[in-house]
C-alpha positions in Angstrom: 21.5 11.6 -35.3 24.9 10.4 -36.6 25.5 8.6 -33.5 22.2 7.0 -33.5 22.6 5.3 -36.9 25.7 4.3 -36.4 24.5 2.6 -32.7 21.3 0.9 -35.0 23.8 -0.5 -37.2 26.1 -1.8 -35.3 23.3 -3.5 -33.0 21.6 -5.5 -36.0 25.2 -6.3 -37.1 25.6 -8.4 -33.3 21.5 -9.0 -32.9 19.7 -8.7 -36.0 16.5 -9.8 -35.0 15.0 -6.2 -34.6 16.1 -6.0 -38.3 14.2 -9.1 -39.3 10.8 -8.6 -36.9 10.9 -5.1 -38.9 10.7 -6.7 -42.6 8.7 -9.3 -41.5 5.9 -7.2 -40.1 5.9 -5.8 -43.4 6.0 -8.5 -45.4 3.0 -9.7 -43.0 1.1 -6.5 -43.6 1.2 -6.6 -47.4 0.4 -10.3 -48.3 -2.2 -9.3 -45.4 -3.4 -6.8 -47.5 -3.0 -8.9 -50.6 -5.4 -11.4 -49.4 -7.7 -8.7 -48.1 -8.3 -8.1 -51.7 -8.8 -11.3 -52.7 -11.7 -11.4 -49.9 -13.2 -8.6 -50.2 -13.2 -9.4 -54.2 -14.9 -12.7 -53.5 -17.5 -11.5 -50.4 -18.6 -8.4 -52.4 -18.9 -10.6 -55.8 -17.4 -7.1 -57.1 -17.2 -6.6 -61.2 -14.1 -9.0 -62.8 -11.2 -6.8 -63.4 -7.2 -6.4 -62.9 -6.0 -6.6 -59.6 -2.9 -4.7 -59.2 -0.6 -4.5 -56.6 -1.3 -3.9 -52.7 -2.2 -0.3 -52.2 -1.1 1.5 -55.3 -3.7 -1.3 -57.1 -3.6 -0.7 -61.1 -2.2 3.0 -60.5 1.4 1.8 -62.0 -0.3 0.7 -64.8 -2.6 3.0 -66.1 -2.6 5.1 -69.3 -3.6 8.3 -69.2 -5.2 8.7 -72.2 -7.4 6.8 -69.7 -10.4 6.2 -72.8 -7.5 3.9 -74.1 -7.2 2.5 -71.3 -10.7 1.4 -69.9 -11.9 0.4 -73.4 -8.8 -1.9 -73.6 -10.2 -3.4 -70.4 -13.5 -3.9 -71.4 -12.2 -5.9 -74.8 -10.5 -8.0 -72.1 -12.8 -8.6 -68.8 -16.4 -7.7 -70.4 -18.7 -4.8 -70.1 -19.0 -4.1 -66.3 -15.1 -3.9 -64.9 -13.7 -2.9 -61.0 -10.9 -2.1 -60.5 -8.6 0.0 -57.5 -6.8 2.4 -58.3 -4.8 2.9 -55.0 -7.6 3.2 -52.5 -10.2 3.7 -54.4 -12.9 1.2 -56.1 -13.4 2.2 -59.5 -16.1 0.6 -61.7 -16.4 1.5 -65.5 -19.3 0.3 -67.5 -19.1 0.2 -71.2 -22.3 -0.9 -73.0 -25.8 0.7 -73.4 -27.5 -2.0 -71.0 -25.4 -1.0 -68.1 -25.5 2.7 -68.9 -29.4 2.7 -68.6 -29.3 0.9 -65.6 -26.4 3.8 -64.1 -28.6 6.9 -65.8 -31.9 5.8 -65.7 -33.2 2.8 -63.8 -30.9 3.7 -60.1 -30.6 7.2 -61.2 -31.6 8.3 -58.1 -28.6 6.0 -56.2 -26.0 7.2 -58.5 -26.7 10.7 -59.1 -23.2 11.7 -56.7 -20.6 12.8 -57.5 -16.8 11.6 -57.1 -14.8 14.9 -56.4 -11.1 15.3 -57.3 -8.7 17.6 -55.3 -8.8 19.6 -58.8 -12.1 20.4 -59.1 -12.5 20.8 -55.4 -9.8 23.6 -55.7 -10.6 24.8 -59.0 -14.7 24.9 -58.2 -14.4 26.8 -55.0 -14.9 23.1 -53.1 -17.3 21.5 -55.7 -20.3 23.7 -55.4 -20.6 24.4 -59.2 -23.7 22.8 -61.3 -21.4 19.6 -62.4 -20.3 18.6 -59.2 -22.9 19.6 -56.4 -24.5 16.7 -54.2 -27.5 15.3 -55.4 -30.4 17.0 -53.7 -32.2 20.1 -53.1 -29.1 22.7 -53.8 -28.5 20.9 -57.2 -32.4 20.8 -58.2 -32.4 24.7 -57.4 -29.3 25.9 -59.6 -30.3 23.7 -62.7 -33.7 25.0 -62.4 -32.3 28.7 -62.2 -29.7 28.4 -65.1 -32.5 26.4 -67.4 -34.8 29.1 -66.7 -32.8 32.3 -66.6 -29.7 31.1 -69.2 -30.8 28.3 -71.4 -34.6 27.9 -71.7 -36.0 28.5 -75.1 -37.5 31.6 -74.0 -33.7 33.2 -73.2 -32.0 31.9 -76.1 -34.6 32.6 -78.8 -34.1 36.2 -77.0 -30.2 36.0 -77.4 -30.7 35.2 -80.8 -29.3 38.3 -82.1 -26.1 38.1 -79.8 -25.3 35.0 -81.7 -25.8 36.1 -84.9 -23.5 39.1 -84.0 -20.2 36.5 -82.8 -20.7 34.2 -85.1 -20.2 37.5 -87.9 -17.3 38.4 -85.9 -16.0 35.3 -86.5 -16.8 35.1 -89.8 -15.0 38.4 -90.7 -12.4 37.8 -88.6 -11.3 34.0 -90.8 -12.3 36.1 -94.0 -9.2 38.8 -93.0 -7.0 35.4 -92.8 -7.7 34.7 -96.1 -4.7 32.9 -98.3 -2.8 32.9 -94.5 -3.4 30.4 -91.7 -6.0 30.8 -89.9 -6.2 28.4 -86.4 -9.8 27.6 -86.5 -9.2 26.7 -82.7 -9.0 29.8 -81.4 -11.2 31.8 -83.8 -13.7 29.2 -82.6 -13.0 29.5 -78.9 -13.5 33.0 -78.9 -16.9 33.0 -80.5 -18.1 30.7 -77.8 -16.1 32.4 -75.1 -17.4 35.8 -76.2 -21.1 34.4 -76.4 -21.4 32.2 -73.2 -19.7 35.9 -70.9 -22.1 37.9 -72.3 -24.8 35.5 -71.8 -23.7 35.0 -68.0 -22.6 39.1 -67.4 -23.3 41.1 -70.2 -19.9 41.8 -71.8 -18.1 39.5 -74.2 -14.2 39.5 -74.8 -14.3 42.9 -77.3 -16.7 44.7 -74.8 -16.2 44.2 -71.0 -15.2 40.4 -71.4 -12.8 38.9 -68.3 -11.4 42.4 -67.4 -10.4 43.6 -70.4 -8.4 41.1 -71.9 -5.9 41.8 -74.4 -5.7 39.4 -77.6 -2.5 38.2 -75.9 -3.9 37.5 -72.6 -6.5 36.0 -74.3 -5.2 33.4 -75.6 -3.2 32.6 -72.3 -6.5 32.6 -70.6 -7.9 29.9 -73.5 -4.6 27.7 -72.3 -5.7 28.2 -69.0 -9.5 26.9 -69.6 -7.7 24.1 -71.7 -5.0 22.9 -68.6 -8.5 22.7 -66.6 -9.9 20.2 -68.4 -6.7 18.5 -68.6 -6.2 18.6 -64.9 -9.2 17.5 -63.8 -8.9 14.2 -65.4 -5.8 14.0 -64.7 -5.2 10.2 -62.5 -4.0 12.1 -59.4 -2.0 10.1 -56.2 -3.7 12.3 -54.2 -7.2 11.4 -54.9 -6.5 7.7 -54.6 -4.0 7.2 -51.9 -5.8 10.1 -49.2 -3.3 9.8 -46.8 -0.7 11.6 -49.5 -3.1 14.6 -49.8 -1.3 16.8 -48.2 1.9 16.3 -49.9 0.3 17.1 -53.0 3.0 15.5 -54.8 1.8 16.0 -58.4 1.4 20.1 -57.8 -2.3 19.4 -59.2 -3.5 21.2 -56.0 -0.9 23.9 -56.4 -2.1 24.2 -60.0 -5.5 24.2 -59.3 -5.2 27.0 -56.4 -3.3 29.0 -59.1 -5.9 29.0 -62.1 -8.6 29.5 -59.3 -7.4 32.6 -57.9 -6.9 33.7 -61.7 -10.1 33.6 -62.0 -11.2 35.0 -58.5 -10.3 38.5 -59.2 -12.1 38.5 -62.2 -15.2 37.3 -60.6 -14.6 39.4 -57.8 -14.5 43.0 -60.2 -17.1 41.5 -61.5 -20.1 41.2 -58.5 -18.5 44.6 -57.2 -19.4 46.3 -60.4 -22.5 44.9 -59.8 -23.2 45.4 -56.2 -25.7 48.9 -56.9 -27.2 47.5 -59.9 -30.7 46.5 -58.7 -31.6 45.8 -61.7 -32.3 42.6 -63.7 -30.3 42.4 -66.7 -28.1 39.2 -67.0 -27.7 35.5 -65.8 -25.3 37.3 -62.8 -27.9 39.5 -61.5 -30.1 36.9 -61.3 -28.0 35.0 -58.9 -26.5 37.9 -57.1 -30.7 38.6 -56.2 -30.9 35.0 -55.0 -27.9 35.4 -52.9 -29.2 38.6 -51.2 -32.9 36.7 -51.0 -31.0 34.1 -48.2 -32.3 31.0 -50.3 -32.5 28.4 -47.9 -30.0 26.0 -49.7 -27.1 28.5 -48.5 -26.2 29.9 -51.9 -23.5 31.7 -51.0 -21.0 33.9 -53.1 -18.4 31.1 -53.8 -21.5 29.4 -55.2 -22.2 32.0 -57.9 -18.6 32.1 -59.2 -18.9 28.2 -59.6 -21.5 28.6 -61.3 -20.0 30.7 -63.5 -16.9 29.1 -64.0 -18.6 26.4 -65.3 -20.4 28.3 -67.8 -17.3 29.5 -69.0 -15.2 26.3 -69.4 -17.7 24.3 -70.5 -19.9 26.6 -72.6 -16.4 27.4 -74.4 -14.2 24.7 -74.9 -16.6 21.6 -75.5 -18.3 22.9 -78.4 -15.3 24.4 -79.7 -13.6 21.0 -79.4 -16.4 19.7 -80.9 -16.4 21.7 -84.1 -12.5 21.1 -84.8 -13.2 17.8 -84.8 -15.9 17.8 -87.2 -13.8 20.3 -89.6 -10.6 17.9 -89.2 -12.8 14.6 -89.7 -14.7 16.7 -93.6 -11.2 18.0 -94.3 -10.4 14.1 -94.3 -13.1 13.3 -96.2 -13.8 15.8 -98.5 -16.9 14.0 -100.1 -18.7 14.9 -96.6 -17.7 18.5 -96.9 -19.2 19.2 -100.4 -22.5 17.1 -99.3 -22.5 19.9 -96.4 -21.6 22.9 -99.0 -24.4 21.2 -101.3 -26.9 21.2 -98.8 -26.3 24.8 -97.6 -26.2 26.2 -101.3 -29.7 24.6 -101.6 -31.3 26.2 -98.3 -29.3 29.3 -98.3 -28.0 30.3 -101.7 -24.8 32.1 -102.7 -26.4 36.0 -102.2 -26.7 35.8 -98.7 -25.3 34.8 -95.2 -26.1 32.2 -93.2 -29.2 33.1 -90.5 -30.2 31.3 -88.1 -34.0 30.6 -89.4 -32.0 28.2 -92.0 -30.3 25.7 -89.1 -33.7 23.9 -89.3 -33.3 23.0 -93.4 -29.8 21.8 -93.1 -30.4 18.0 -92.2 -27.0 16.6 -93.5 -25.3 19.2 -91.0 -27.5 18.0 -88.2 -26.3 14.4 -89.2 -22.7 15.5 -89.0 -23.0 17.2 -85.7 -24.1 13.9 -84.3 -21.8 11.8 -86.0 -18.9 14.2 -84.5 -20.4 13.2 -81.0 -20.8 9.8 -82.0 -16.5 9.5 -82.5 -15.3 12.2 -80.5 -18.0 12.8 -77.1 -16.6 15.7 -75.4 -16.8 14.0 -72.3 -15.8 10.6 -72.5 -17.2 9.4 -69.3 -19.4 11.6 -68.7 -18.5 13.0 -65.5 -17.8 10.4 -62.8 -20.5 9.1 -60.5 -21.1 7.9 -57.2 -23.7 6.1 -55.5 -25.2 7.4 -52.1 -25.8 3.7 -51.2 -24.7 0.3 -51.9 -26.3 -1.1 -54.8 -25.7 -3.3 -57.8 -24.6 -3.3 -61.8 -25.4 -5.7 -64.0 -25.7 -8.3 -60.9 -22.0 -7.2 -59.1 -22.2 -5.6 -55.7 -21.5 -2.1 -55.6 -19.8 -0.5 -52.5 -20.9 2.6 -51.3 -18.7 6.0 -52.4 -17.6 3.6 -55.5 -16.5 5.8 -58.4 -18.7 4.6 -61.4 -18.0 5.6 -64.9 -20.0 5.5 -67.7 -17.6 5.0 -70.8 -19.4 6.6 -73.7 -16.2 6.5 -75.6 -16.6 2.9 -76.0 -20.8 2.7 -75.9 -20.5 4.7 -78.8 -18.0 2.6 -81.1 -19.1 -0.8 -80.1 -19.3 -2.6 -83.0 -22.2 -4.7 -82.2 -24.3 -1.4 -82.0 -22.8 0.6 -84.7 -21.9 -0.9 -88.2 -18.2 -0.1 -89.2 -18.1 2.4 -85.8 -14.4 3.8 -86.4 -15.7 5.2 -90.1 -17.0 8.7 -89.8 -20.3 8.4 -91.6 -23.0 11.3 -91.0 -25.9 9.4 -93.2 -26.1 6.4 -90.7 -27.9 9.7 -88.4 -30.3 10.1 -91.4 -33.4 8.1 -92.6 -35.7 8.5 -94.9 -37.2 11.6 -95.0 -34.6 13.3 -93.2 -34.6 13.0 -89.2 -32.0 10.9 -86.9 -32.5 7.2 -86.2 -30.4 7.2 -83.0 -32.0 8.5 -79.4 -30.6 9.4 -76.0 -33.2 7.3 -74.4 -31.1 3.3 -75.9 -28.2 4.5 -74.4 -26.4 3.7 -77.4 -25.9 7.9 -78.2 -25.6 9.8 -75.3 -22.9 12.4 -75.6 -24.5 14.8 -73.1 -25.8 11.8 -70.4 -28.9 11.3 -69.2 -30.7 11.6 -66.5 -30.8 14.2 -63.4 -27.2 14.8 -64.2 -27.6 14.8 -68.0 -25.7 18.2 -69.7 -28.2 21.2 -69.1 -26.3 22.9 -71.7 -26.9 20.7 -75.0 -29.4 22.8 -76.6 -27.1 26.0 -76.7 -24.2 23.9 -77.8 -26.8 22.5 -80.5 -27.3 25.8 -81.8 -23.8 27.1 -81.6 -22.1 24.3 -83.5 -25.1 24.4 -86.3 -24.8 27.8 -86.7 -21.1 28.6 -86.6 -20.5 25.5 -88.6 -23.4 26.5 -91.2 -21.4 29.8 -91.6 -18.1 28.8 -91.7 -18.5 25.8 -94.4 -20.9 28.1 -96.4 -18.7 31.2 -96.6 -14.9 29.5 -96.9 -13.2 26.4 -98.8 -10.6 25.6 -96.1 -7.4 23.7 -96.8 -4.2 22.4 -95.0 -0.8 23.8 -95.6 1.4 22.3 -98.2 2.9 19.2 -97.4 0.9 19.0 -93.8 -1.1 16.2 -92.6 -4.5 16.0 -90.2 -3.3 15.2 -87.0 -5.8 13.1 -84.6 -4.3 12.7 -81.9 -5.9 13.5 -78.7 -5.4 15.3 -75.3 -7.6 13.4 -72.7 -9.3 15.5 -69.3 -12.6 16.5 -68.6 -13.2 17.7 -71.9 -11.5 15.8 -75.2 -9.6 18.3 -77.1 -7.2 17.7 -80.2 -4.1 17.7 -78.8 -2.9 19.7 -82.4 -4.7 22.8 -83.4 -6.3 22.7 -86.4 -4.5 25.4 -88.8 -6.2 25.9 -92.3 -5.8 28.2 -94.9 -9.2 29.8 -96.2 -10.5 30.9 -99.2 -13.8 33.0 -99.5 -17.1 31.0 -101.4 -19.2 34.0 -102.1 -19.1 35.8 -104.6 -18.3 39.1 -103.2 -16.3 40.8 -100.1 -19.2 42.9 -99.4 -21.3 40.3 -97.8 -18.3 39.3 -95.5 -18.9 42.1 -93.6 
C-alpha cells in the first residue's frame, strides 16, 4: 500500500493528467448536478424555496428546532415552500388554504406516510397506527382502537379509572406541599398510569411496565421523551440513502436500543396473556385478532406497535400539553384566578373535582385550546406523502415528496389570529360560552384532520380538563424564589419544554381530609 502511494505520487508529479481528468470529472459531475436542479426546479414548476448545495441541498443549513426554521422560510418565500434536504424533496405548507387542500380536498393522495430510520426501528418497521400505509391495514387498526380503546362507550366505562389517577396525583402534589414539586413528572405518570391500564390492565403502581421502580420510572419517562426527540431528529441517513448503513448519527443504534427496551416488556406481557381467553383489556382484544388470521396480516410486531404508540403518545403529548398551559397561567396570573373563579363557581370549596363538572368549566375549555393554539404538540403534524404525483396550491408535486403541514405557523399567522404570540383563552369564547374556532378552516387543527387526523383527541380532551380542573382547583402553585419561567423548547415528534416545570404548592381547600 506504501509502495503504491508513493508510485501514484510520483507519476502525477512527471504526468499529472490522471490527477487533473480525476478533479475534473468531478467538478463536471457536481455543476452537472447543479444544473440538474435548476431543471428539474424549472420542468416540475416545484414550490419557490432555497436551493442549497449539490447533494447535501439545505441540510448544512438547517435549524433543528426545525418549527424555527420552516416558519422563517415561509416569512421569506410565501406559504407553499420546497426545498431538498440532501435527496429528498421536502414541501412545507404554512397557511390554512394549503392545509385544507393537504387534509381534506387530496386526502386521499396524501394520506402516506414519510418513514424515518427512527421510527422504522423504534415501531417494529412502521406498522404502528401513526405510520401504517394508507389502506385497508390502517382502516382496520383505527377502527379497532376507536372502538375497543377510545369510543365513548369505553371511556365513559373507564371513567372511574380516571378519577382514581387523577386522585393519585392529586395526593401525591398535596404530600409536596411547601417543597418542589415537578409538575412534569407527577403529570406524566397520571397519563402513563391511565393510557397502560387502558391498553393491559395494570398501571405503573399495579402491574405497570414490569414492575417499575420510581427510579426506573423516571428513566423510562426520559426514554419516551428521547423518542420524540429522535424521531424528528433531521437524520443524514434519511436524506442521503446511500449513508444508511453507516448510520453515522447512532439514531439507528439508538432507536434499536429503546426498541428492545421495550420488547421484553411487551413480550412478558402477551406471554402472561397467552391462556387468558378472556376479554378484558385493549391487549386481548388484539391478541384475539391476531389468533383470528385477520386478512391484513396483523401480526405480533403489529400489536406491540400498536401499543407503543399508545404509550408515547397517550403520555407525553398531553402531559406536554398541561405544562405548558400551567407555565403560560403561572405567567399570567390574571388567567389562573379567572380559571380558580370559574371552578369555585361550578365546584365549590367542600368538594373535589368530578368529572360530571368538566362540562361547566368553559374558561378551562378556552384555555385548553388556547394551549394548542401556541404550543400544538405536534408541530407538523406527522409528515406526509403522496401516493401519486399531484399538486399544491398550483406547484407540481413529485411522487414520495415529503409534505408537511406546519401548524406551528397556521396557528400564529397574524392575518388569522389578532395579536397570535399573546396567550389569550377568551378569543376561544363567544357569547354564551362555546368556541369560535373549528377544525374544519384549518386555521385550529392541533390534532389534523382527515383519515390521518389524531384518533386520540377526545381522551386527551378529557385528561387535560380533568387533571387540570383538579390541580388548579385544589393548589396555588408558585415558582421558587428568585426563578424565572423558562420557554424554551425541545423540538421532535412531540413539543416538550425543554425545562421542567418545578413549582411549589400550597393546598386551596379548606381541609387535608378531602386531599385524600
Amino acid at each position: 500500500m506504501k509502495n503504491f502511494t508513493f508510485d501514484f505520487c510520483l507519476s502525477m508529479k512527471d504526468d499529472p493528467s490522471p490527477f487533473v481528468l480525476i478533479f475534473s470529472t468531478l467538478f463536471i459531475g457536481i455543476l452537472a448536478i447543479i444544473i440538474w436542479s435548476y431543471l428539474k426546479r424549472l420542468k416540475l414548476s416545484l414550490p419557490p424555496g432555497p436551493i442549497g448545495l449539490p447533494l447535501l441541498g439545505t441540510l448544512p443549513f438547517i435549524d433543528p428546532q426545525l418549527h424555527f426554521y420552516f416558519t422563517g422560510l415561509a416569512k421569506k418565500y410565501g406559504p407553499i415552500i420546497s426545498t431538498y434536504l440532501g435527496l429528498k424533496l421536502v414541501v412545507v405548507v404554512s397557511s390554512s388554504s394549503l392545509a385544507r387542500e393537504v387534509l381534506r380536498d387530496k386526502d386521499a393522495i396524501f394520506a402516506n406516510r414519510d418513514m424515518p430510520v427512527s421510527i422504522y426501528n423504534l415501531m417494529y418497521g412502521g406498522q404502528d397506527i401513526a405510520f401504517t400505509s394508507n389502506g385497508p391495514k390502517l382502516i382496520m387498526m383505527r377502527k379497532i382502537a376507536t372502538q375497543e380503546l377510545l369510543g365513548g362507550a369505553t371511556l365513559q366505562a373507564v371513567q372511574g379509572l380516571r378519577k382514581i389517577e387523577v386522585r393519585a396525583m392529586i395526593k401525591r402534589v398535596k404530600d409536596r406541599e411547601g417543597d418542589v414539586a415537578d409538575l412534569g413528572v407527577e403529570l406524566f405518570k397520571t397519563m402513563f398510569n391511565l393510557v397502560t391500564t387502558m391498553l393491559w390492565g395494570g398501571g405503573m403502581d399495579k402491574k405497570g411496565c414490569a414492575g417499575l421502580s420510581a427510579k426506573e420510572f423516571l428513566e423510562f419517562k426520559d426514554i419516551i421523551s428521547e423518542m420524540a426527540i429522535l424521531a424528528g431528529k433531521p437524520n443524514l441517513s434519511d436524506y442521503l440513502p446511500f449513508l444508511k448503513n453507516l448510520d453515522l448519527q447512532g439514531i439507528k443504534k439508538e432507536s434499536l436500543i429503546i426498541n428492545r427496551r421495550f420488547d421484553g416488556i411487551f413480550e412478558q406481557l402477551m406471554s402472561d396473556k397467552a391462556s387468558n381467553i378472556e376479554q378484558k383489556d385493549f391487549l386481548d382484544v388484539l391478541l384475539q385478532i391476531k389468533k383470528s388470521g385477520h386478512e391484513v396480516g396483523f401480526t405480533k410486531d403489529s400489536i406491540k406497535a400498536i401499543l407503543l404508540d399508545f404509550i408515547t403518545a397517550g403520555s407525553d403529548t398531553t402531559s406536554s400539553t398541561m405544562e405548558f398551559a400551567i407555565s403560560e397561567m403561572l405567567r399570567n396570573p390574571d388567567i389562573m384566578k379567572k380559571v380558580q373563579k370559574e371552578l369555585d363557581t361550578v365546584v365549590g370549596y367542600d368538594k373535589m373535582v368530578e368529572e360530571t363538572d368538566v362540562s361547566e368549566l368553559h374558561y378551562l375549555h378556552a384555555v385548553f385550546e388556547e394551549t394548542l393554539r401556541l404550543y400544538p404538540p405536534v408541530p407538523f403534524l406527522i409528515p406526509h406523502c403522496n401516493s401519486e404525483a399531484s399538486t399544491l396550491g398550483g406547484y407540481d408535486i413529485p411522487k414520495d415528496t415529503q409534505v408537511m403541514v406546519n401548524v406551528w405557523a397556521i396557528q400564529r399567522d397574524p392575518q388569522v389570529w389578532e395579536n397570535p404570540l399573546v396567550f389569550k383563552p377568551e378569543r376561544f369564547i363567544k357569547d354564551g360560552g362555546g368556541k369560535t374556532y373549528k377544525s374544519s378552516d384549518f386555521t385550529f387543527l392541533p390534532f389534523g384532520s382527515g383519515r390521518r387526523m389524531c384518533v386520540g383527541m377526545t381522551l386527551a380532551h378529557k385528561m387535560f380538563m380533568y387533571a387540570m380542573a383538579s390541580l388548579l382547583h385544589s393548589f396555588e402553585f408558585r415558582l421558587r424564589d428568585g426563578e424565572e419561567l423558562d420557554f424554551a423548547q425541545k423540538f421532535g415528534m412531540v413539543l416538550q419544554k425543554k425545562t421542567p416545570l418545578q413549582v411549589i404548592p400550597t393546598p386551596r381547600l379548606p381541609t387535608s381530609q378531602l386531599y385524600y
